[in-house]
N, C-alpha and C positions, 0 to 999 in steps of 0.2 A: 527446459527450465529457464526464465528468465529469472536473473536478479535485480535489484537496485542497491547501491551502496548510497546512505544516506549523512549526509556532515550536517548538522541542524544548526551550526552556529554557535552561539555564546553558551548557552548550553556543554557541549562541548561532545553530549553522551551520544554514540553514532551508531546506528542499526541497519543490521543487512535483512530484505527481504526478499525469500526466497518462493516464485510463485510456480507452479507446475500443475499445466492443465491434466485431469484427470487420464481419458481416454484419446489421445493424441487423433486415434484413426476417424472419429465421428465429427455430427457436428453440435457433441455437446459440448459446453461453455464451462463446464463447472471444474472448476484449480482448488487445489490447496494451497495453503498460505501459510509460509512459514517464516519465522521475524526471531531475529535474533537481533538484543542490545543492549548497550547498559542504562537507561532507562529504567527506573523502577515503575512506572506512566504504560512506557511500551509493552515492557513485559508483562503486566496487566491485559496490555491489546492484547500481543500476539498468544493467551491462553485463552481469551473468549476470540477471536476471528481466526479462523482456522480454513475456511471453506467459503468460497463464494460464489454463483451462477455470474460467472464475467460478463455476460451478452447484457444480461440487464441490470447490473452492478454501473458498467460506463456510463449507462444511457439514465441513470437516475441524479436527482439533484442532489445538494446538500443537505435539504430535508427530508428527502429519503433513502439515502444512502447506506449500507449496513456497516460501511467503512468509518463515514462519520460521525454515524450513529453511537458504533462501539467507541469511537477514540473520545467522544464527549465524556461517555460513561467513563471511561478510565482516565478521565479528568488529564485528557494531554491538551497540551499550551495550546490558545487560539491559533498560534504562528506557526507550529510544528509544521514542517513539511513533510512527516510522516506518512499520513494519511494518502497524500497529493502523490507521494511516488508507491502506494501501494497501487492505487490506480493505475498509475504508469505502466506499474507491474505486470497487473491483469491484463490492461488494455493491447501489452506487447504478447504475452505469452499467448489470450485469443487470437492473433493477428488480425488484429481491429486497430492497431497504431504502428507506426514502425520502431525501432530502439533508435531512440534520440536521446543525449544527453539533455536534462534539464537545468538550469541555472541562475538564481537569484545574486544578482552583486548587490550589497551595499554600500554605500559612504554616507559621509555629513561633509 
């Protein structure tokens, strides 16, 4: 199982997702997806995205994405980084990325 813990910012509401490929021993791609947060947005997501084929989830754009697809529909923020570390999620638990910390700083 790979996780990601996720701090979104001014927002403040922070969700962990929890991805676990199905069949460990093959070489199918397809995980469960499980999202815990307090988000009322998220929680939205994580009831319709539940499952995703990882192989061809990474490799698709923003316009065809089922990750982005669904997080549009539950009307989460343009900026969420929600989305951004489900993929992360996938990408590590298929080992198609390595687990690296992700990180945005701001200032003014």
């Amino acid at each position: 199982m790979t996780t990601a813990f996720v701090k979104p910012g001014a927002c403040g509401l922070e969700s962990k997702i929890m991805v676990t490929k199905k069949n460990v021993d093959s070489d199918n791609y397809c995980v469960d997806i499980h999202i815990e947060s307090e988000s009322d947005n998220i929680k939205r997501l994580a009831k319709e995205l539940t499952e995703v084929n990882g192989f061809e989830e990474v490799f698709k754009s923003f316009l065809t994405s089922e990750v982005y697809r669904l997080s549009s529909k539950c009307k989460l923020h343009l900026a969420c980084p929600v989305p951004c570390a489900i993929i992360k999620a996938v990408e590590v638990e298929c080992g198609l990325a390595l687990p690296r910390d992700v990180e945005i700083k701001i200032s003014r």
